[in-house]
C-alpha positions as CSV (number, residue, x, y, z in Angstrom):
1,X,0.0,0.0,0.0
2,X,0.9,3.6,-0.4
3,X,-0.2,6.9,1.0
4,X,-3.8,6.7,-0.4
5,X,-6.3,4.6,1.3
6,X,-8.0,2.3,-0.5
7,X,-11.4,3.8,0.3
8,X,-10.3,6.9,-1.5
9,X,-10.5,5.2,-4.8
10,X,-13.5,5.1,-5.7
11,X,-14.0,8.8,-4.5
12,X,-11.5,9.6,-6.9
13,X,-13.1,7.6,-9.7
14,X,-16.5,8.9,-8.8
15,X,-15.4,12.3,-8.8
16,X,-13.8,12.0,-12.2
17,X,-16.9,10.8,-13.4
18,X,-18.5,13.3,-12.3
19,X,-16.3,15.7,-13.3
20,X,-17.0,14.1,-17.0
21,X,-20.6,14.1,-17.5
22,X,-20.4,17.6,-16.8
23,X,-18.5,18.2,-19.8
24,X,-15.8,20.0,-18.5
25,X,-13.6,18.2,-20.9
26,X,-15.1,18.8,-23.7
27,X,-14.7,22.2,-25.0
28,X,-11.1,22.4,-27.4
29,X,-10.3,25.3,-25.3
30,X,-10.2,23.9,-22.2
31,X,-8.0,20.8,-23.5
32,X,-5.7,23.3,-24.8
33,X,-5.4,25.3,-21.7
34,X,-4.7,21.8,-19.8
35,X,-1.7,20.9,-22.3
36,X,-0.3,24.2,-21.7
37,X,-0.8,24.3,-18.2
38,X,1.1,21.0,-18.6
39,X,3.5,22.4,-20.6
40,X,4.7,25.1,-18.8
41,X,4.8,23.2,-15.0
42,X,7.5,20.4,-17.0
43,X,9.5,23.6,-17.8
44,X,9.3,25.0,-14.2
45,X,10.4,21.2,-13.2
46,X,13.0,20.9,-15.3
47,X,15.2,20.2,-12.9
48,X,13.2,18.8,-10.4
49,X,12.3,15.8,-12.8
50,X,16.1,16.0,-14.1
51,X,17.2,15.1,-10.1
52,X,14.3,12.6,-9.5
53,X,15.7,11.0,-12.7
54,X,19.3,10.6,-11.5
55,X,18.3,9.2,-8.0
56,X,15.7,7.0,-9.5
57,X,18.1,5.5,-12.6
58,X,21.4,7.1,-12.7
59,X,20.7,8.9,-15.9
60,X,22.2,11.8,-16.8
61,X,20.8,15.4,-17.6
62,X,21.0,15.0,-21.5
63,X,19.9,11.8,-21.0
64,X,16.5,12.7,-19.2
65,X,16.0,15.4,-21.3
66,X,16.3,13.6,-24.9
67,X,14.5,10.3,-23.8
68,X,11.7,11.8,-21.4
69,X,11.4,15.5,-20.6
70,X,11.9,16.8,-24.4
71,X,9.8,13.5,-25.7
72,X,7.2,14.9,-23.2
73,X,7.2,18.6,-24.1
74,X,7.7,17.8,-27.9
75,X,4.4,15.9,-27.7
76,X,2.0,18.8,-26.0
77,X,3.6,21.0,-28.5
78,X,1.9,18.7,-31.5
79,X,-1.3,18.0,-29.8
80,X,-1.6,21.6,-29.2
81,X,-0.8,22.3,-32.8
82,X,-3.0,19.8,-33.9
83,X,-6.2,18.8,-31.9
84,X,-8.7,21.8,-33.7
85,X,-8.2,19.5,-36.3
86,X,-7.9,16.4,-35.2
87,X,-11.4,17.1,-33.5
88,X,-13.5,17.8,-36.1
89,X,-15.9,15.8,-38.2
90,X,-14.1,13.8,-41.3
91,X,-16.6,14.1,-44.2
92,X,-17.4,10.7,-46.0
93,X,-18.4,9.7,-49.4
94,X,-22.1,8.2,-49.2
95,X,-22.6,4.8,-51.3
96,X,-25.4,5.1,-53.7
97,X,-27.5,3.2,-51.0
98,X,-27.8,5.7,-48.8
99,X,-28.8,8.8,-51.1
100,X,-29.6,11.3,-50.4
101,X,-28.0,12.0,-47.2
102,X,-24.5,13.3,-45.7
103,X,-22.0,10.9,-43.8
104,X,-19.2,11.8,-41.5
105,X,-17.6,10.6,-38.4
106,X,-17.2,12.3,-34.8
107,X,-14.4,12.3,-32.1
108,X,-15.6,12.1,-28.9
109,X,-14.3,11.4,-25.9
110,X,-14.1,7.9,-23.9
111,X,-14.6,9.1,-20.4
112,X,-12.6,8.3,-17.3
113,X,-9.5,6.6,-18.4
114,X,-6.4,5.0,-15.8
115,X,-2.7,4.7,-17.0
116,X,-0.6,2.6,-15.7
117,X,3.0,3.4,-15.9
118,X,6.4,1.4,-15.4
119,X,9.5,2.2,-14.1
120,X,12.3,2.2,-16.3
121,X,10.8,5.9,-18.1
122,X,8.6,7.1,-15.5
123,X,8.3,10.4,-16.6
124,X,8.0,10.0,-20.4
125,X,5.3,7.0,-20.0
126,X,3.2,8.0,-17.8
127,X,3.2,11.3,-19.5
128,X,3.0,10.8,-22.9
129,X,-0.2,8.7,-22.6
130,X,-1.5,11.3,-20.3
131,X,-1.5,13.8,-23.4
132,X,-3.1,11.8,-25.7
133,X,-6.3,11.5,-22.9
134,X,-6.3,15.2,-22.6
135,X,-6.3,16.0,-26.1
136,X,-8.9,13.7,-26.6
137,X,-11.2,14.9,-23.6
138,X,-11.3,12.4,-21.3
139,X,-10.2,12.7,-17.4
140,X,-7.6,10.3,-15.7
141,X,-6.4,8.6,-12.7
142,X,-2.4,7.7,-13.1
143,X,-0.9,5.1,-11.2
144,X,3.1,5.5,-11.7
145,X,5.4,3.1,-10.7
146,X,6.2,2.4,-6.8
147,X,9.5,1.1,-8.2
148,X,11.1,4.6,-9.5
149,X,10.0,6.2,-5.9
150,X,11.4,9.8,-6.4
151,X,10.2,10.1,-10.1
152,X,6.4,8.9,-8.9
153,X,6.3,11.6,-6.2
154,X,7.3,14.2,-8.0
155,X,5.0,13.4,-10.8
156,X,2.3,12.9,-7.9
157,X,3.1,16.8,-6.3
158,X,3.1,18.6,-10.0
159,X,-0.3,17.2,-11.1
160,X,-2.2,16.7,-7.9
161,X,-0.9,20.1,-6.4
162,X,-2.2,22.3,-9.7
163,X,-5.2,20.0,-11.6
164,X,-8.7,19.4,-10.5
165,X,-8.8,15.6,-8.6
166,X,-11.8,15.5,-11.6
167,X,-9.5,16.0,-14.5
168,X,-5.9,14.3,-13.4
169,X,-5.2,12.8,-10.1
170,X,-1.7,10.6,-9.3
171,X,-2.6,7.9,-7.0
172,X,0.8,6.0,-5.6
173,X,0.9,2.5,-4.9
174,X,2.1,-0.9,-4.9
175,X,0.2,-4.0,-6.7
176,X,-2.3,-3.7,-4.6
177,X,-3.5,-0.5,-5.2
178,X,-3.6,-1.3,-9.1
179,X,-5.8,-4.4,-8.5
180,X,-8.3,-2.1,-6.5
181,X,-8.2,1.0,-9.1
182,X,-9.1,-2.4,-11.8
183,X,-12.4,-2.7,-10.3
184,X,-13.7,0.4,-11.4
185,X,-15.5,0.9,-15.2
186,X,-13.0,3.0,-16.6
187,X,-13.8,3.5,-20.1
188,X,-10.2,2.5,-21.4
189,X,-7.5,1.4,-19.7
190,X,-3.6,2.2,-20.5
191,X,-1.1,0.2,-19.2
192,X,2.7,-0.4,-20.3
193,X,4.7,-3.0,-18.9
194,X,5.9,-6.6,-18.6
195,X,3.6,-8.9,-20.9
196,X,3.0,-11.2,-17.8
197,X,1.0,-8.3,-16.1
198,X,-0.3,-6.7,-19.0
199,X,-2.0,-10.5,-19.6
200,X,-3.8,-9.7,-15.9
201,X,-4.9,-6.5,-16.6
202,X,-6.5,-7.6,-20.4
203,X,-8.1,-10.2,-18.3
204,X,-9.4,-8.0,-15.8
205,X,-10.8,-5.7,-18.3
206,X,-11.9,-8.0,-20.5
207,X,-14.8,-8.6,-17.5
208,X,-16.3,-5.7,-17.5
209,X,-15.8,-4.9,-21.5
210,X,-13.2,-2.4,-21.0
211,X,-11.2,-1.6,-23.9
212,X,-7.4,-1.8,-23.4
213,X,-3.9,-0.2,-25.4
214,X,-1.4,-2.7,-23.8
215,X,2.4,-1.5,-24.4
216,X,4.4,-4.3,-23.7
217,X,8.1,-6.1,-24.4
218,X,9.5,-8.8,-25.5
219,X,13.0,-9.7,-27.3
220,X,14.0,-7.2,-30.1
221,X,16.1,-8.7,-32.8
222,X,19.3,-6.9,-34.3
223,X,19.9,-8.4,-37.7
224,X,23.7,-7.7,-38.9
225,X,24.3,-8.6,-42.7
226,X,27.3,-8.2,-44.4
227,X,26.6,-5.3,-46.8
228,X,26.8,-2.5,-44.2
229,X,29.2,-0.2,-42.8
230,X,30.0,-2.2,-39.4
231,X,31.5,0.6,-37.7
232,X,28.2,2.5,-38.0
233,X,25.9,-0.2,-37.6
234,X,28.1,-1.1,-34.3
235,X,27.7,2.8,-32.7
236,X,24.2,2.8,-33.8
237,X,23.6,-0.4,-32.0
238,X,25.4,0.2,-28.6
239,X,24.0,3.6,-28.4
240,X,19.9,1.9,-28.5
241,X,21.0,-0.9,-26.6
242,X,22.7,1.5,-23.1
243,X,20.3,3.5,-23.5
244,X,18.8,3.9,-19.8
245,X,21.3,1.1,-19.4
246,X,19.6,-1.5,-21.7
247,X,15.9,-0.9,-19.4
248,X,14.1,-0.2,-23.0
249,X,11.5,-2.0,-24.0
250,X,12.4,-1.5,-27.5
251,X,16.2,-2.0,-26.6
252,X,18.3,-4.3,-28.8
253,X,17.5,-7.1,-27.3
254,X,19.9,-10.0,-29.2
255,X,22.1,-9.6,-32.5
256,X,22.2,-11.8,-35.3
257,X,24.7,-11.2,-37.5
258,X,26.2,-12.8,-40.6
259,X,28.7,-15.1,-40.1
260,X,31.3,-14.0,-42.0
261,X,31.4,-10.4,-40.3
262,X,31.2,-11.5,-36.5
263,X,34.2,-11.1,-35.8
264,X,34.9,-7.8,-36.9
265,X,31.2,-6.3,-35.5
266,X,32.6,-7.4,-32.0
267,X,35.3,-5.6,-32.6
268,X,33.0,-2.8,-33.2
269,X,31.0,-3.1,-30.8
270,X,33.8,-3.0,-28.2
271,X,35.2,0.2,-29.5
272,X,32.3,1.9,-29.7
273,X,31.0,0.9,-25.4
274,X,34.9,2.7,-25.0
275,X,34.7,5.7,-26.8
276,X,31.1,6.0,-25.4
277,X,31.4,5.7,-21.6
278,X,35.7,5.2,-21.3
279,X,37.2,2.0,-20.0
280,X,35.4,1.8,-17.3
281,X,31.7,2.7,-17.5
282,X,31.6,2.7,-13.4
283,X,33.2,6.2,-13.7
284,X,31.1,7.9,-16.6
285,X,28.8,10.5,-15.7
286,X,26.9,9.3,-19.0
287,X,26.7,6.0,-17.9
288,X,22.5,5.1,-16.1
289,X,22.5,2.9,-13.3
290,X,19.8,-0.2,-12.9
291,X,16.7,0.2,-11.4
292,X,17.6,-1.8,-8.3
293,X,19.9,-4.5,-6.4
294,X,17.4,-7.0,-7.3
295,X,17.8,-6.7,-10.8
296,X,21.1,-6.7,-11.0
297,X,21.6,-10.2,-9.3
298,X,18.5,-11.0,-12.5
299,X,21.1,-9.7,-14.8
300,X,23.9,-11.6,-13.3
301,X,22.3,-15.3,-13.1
302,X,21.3,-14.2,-16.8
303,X,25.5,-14.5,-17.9
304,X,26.1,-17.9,-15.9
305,X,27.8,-20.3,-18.4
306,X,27.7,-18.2,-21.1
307,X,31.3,-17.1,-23.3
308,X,31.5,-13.1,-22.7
309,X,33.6,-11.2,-24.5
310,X,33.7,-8.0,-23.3
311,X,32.2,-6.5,-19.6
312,X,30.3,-8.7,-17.1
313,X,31.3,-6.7,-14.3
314,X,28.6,-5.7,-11.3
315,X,28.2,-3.8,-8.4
316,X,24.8,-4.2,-6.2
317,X,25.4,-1.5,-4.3
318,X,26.0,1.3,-6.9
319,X,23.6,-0.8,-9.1
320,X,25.9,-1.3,-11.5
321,X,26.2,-3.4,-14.5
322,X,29.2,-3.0,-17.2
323,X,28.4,-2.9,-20.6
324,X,28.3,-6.9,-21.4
325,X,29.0,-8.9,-24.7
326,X,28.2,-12.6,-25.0
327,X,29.3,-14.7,-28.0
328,X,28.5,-18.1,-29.4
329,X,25.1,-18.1,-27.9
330,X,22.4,-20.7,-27.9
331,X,18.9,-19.9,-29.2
332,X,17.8,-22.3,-26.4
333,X,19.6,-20.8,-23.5
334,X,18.2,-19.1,-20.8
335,X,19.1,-15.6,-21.6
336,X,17.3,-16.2,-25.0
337,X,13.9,-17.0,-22.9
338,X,13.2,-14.1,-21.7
339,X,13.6,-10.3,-22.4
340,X,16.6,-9.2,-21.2
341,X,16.1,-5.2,-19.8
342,X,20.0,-4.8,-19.0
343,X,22.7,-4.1,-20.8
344,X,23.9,-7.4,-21.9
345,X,23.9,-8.1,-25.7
346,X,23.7,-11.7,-27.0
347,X,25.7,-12.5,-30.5
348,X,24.4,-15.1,-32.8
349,X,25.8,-16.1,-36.0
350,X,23.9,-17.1,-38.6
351,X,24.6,-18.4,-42.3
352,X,21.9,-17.4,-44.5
353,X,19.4,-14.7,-44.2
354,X,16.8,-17.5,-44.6
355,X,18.0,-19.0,-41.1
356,X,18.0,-15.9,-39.2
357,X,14.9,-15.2,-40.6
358,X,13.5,-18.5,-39.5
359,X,15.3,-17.9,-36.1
360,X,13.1,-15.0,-35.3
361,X,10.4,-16.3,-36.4
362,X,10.5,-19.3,-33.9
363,X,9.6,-16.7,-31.4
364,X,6.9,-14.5,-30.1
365,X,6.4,-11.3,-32.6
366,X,9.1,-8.5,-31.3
367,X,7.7,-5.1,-30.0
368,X,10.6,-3.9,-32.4
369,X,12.8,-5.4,-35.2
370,X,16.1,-3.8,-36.3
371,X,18.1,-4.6,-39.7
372,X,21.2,-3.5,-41.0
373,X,21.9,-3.8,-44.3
374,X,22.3,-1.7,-47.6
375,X,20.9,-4.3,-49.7
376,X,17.2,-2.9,-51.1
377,X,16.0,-6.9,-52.1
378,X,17.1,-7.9,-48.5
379,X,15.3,-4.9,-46.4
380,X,12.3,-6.0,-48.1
381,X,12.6,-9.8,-47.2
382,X,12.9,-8.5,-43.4
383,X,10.1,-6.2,-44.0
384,X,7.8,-8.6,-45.6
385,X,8.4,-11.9,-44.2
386,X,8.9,-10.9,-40.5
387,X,5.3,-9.6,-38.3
388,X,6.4,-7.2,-35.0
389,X,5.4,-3.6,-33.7
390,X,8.0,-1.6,-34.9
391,X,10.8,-1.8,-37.6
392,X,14.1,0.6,-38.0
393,X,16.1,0.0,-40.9
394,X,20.1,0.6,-40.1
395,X,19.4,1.6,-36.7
396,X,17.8,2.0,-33.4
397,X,14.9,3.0,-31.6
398,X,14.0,6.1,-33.7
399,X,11.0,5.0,-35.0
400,X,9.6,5.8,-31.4
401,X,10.2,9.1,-31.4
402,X,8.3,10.4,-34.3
403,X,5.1,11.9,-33.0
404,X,3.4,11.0,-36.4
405,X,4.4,7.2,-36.4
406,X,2.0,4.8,-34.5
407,X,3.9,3.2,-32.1
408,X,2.9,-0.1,-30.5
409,X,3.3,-4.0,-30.7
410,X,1.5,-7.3,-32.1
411,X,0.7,-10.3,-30.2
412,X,2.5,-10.9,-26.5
413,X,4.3,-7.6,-27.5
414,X,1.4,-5.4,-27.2
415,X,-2.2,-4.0,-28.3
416,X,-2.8,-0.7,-30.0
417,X,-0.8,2.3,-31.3
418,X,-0.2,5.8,-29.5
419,X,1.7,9.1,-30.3
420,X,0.8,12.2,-32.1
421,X,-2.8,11.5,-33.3
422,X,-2.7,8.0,-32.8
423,X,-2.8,8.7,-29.3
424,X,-5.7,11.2,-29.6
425,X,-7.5,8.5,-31.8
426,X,-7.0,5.7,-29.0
427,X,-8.3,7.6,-26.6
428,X,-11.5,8.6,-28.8
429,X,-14.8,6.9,-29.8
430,X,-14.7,7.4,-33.3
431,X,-18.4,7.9,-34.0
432,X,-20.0,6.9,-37.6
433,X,-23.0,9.8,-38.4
434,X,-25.6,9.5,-41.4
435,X,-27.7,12.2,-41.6
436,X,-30.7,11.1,-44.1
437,X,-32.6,14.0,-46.3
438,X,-36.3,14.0,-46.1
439,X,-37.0,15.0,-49.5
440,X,-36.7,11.7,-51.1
441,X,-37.4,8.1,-50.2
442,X,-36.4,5.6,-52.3
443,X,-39.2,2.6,-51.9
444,X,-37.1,-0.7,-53.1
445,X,-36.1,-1.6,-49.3
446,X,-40.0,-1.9,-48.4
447,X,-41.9,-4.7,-48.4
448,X,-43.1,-6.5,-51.1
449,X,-39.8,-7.1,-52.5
450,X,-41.3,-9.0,-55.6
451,X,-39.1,-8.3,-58.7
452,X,-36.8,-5.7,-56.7
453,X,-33.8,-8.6,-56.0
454,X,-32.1,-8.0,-59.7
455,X,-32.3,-4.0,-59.0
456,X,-30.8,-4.1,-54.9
457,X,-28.0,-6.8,-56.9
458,X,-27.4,-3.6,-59.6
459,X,-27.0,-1.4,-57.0
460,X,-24.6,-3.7,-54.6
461,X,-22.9,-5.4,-57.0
């Protein structure tokens, strides 16, 4: 438990619905003026979420800025830009079925929403949904992430010492305060995490008809053929795999590279950790720290037996963990059964683009896919022949930061798409509307329908 009472909750969920039904929400203005207000307290924060950051994950200014704050702020800016727009009515041809009449579709708002936020971003991921439910005119309860303690309480004072408990409210909490805020009838229900508990939340939902966006993990493949420029592709990977020290969901999760270039990528690879963070990460300022002792011991038990090449260093205490390189790795092994959310990169060779293909493949569709190559006939095997969330093509992780991408998974890696308008749409009921002239009415759908078939099969084709 946390500082709220569990009796609180449903005050807080009642009072967004009320809140709601008054329609509050649903003037553009007063979204507007909610982003902004948004907008400007992150700015006055800057350095408050920049500290809460550090202590939380180790991760430095730049850092927190380019991966969360400046995500965050970016984000409002394009909603704000954009939700006039977005909001009104999108005019539809009519089939000749329905003449005479006019056909469009509305955006409206969902209602009370909660988002549910993890801890390895918990600034940008609780936020970014957040904006996307504003913009769309909805009210919501956020449930951050006990874990990152000083990033969730400083998230909790911003919003629920300047917004109306109806519009936003932070509620803090362990597990148990999630599985009580699930018994309420939101009207949609955001939650990014581990598939294990985003499989407990779609089934708690799932009873009272709730609809869900679940943003998941799973293992992100790195595909290395030999037509690229290694020393590139080698920078490019280690800088998406440390990022936040490898605690990305859409993190590098595994390389597979061609055979006959191995060696020389690990090579690569190595130069490119040193020139990064020095010859001993431990001392660079750069260098983020993970999310507690206990997953550092989880990323330890995860190199036993295994042939590394480079790092494997830890330190508990300072919740360290070096950079960390594994060679000749089995597909079957237990570091290649589960996501890894650490810095430690598997290397797997393979001979043909067929077999890593196939490799893959053999398990559940990635939140993200990465492939390096120059060749135009292979990009579009990977493209076509391989289903996941997300695919960068000789690199990593940008595809998640364009605002006018939808971002999301497929299968145990996620349901739904956010940013930019796909947010605004998620969190919208988009609303069919025919509106039928009186003026004409066109007899061959009433009874008797003698002789009329051949005419309605004209008409239908």
């Amino acid at each position: 438990m946390n500082d709220s009472n569990v009796k609180d909750h449903s005050f807080y969920y009642q009072e967004q619905v009320e809140y709601f039904s008054n329609g509050n929400t649903k003037p553009i203005q007063n979204r507007v003026n909610t982003l902004l207000k948004l907008y400007n307290l992150f700015k006055e924060n800057e350095s408050n979420i920049y500290s809460a950051l550090n202590k939380d994950l180790g991760k430095s200014n730049f850092e927190s800025y380019a991966t969360e704050l400046g995500i965050v702020l970016n984000e409002i800016k394009y909603h704000i830009r954009n939700i006039k727009s977005w909001s009104s009515p999108t005019h539809s041809a009519n089939p000749i079925t329905n003449f005479p009449a006019t056909s469009y579709t509305v955006y409206e708002p969902l209602g009370n929403v909660l988002i549910i936020a993890p801890w390895n971003y918990p600034f940008q991921l609780l936020m970014t949904p957040l904006i996307g439910a504003i913009s769309a005119g909805n009210t919501a309860i956020l449930k951050p992430s006990e874990i990152s303690s000083n990033s969730s309480k400083l998230v909790k004072d911003i919003i629920n010492n300047n917004f109306d408990p109806g519009l936003i409210k932070v509620v803090e909490g362990d597990k148990y305060i999630t599985q009580d805020l699930l018994t309420f009838n939101f009207n949609h229900i955001f939650f990014t995490g581990s598939t294990e508990v985003g499989k407990i939340i779609y089934k708690s939902a799932a009873e009272k008809m709730i609809p869900v966006t679940l943003e998941l993990g799973g293992k992100s493949p790195c595909i290395v053929d030999s037509k690229i420029n290694l020393q590139l592709a080698a920078k490019r990977i280690i800088w998406g795999k440390l990022i936040n020290a490898g605690q990305t969901c859409i993190a590098p999760d595994y390389i597979l590279v061609n055979k006959e270039v191995k060696s020389k990528l690990i090579n690569e690879l190595i130069l490119a950790i040193i020139n990064f963070y020095g010859n001993d990460a431990s001392l660079s300022k750069d260098y983020p720290r993970i999310i507690n002792e206990s997953n550092v011991l989880r990323l330890s038990n995860l190199t036993d037996n295994t042939k590394i090449v480079y790092g494997g260093k830890y330190n508990t205490e300072e919740c360290y963990f070096e950079p960390t390189l594994i060679d000749n790795v089995d597909i079957n092994s237990p570091i290649m059964s589960q996501e890894i959310f650490g810095p430690i990169l598997p290397i797997i060779t393979y001979d043909t683009l067929d077999q890593a293909i196939d490799i893959v493949k053999s398990k559940e569709k990635p939140l993200a896919l990465y492939f390096f190559s120059n060749c135009k006939q292979n990009q579009n095997r990977i493209l076509n022949e391989i289903s996941c969330g997300g695919v960068t093509i000789n690199d990593t992780i940008v595809h998640f930061v364009s605002n006018k991408l939808p971002f999301g998974g497929i299968g145990n890696s996620g349901i739904g798409k956010y940013h930019g308008k796909y947010s605004f749409l998620t969190f919208s009921n988009q609303k069919p509307v025919v509106r039928k002239k009186t003026w004409l009415d066109i007899p061959i759908r009433y009874a008797p329908f003698k002789s009329k078939l051949k005419i309605v099969k004209m008409l239908l084709g």
